[in-house]
N, C-alpha and C positions, 0 to 999 in steps of 0.2 A: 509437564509441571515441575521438573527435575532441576529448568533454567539451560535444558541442552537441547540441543540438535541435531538427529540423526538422520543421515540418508543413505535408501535401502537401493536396491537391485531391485527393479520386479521381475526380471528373468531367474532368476537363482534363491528370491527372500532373503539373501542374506546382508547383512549393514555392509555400507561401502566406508571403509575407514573407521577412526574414531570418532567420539561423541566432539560435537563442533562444542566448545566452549567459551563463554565472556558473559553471558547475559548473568544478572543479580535478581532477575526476576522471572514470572514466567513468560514461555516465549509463545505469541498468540498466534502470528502469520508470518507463512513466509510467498516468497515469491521469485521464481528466478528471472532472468534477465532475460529481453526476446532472441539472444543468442546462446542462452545455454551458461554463459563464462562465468556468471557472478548469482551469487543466490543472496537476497535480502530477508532479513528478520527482524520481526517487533516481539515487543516484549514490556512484561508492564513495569519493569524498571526502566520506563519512559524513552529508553533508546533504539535507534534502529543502528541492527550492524551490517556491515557488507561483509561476503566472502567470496574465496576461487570456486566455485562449484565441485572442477577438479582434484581440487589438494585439499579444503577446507581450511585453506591459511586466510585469516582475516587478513582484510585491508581497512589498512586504512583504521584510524578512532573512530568510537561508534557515533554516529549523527546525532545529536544534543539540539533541544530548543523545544520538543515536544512539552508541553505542560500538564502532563497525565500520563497513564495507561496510553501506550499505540495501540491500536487495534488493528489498522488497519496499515500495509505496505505494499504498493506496486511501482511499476519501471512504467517509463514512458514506451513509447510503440519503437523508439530506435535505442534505447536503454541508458542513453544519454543522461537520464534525469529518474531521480529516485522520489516518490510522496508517500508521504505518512500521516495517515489519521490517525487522531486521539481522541480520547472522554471528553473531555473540553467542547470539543465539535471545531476543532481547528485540524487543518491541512496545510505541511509544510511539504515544500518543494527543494532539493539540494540535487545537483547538481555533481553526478556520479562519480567523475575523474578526479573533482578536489574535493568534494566532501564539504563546502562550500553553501549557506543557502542560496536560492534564487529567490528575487523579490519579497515581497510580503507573504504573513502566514494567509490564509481564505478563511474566515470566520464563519461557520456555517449557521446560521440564524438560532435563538435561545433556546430551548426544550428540542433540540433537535440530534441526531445522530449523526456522522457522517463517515461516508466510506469511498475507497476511491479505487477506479477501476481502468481499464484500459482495452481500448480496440483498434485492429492492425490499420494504420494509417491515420489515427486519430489522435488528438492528443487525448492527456491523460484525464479524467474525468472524476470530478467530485460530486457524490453522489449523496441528496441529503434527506435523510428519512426525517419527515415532521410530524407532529401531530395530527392523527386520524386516518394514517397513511399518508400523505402525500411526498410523493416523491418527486425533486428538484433537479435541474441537470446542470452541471458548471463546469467550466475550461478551468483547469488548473493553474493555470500560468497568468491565465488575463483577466478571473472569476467574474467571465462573463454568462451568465445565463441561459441556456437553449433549449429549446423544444418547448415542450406542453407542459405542464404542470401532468404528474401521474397519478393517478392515485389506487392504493393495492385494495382489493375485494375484502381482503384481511383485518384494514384500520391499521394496520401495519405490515413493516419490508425489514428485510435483515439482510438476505444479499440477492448482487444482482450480478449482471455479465451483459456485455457487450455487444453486439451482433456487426462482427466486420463491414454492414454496410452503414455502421452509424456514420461513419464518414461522410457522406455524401449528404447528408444531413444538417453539416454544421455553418 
């Protein structure tokens, strides 16, 4: 809630370096890259940052265009490519190396939540909680639609995860 970032050791508990700083807001998710090198952050001053995992030296300006609170931040499966969900219920897509968007934002339908996730071999996935539960499944890049329509026992979803054979699926 501080607006900072810290990463610990869990062999030792102790912080690896200093506090990662830039956000103006607080920081909600993070996620590192499927190699390790770059660790991404959302934050409700509407930005997502990138950094070195190793050093904690940002790269790069923070990725701008969100139109709300991010909630939500992950990498594509080869890390190539960075998305972030917001309040809004939009999902932007940029494009790691330049910081750059890709295509259009993905408007996730009105009264609805969205979050986006990822599994090894698949693309990245935009995942849209609606009304009374139902859960949606959508390609990020091409917001194309797939699978079943879900629906949680609950009337509502808040997060989910991927099962490495969603691949074979799409």
């Amino acid at each position: 809630m501080d607006t900072t970032v810290r990463l610990w050791d869990t062999t030792t508990g102790q912080p690896i370096g200093e506090p990662l700083t830039g956000h103006t807001g607080h920081v909600l998710r993070m996620a590192f890259s499927p190699d390790g090198r770059f660790l991404a952050t959302s934050s409700r001053d509407w930005t997502v940052r990138l950094w070195e995992s190793a050093t904690g030296r940002r790269v790069g300006e923070p990725l701008t265009g969100n139109t709300n609170t991010v909630w939500e931040v992950e990498f594509s499966p080869d890390g190539s490519q960075l998305a972030a969900a917001d309040e809004d219920g939009s999902v932007l897509l940029w494009d790691r190396a330049t910081g750059r968007l890709v295509g259009h934002p993905l408007m996730g339908p009105a009264d609805s939540r969205v979050a986006v996730a990822r599994s090894s071999g698949s693309p990245l996935v935009a995942v849209e909680f609606g009304e009374g539960g139902v859960v949606r499944l959508r390609d990020v890049a091409t917001g194309q639609q797939f699978g079943r329509l879900l629906k949680t026992h609950t009337g509502h979803a808040v997060y989910i995860a991927l099962s490495p054979r969603i691949r074979r699926r799409m």
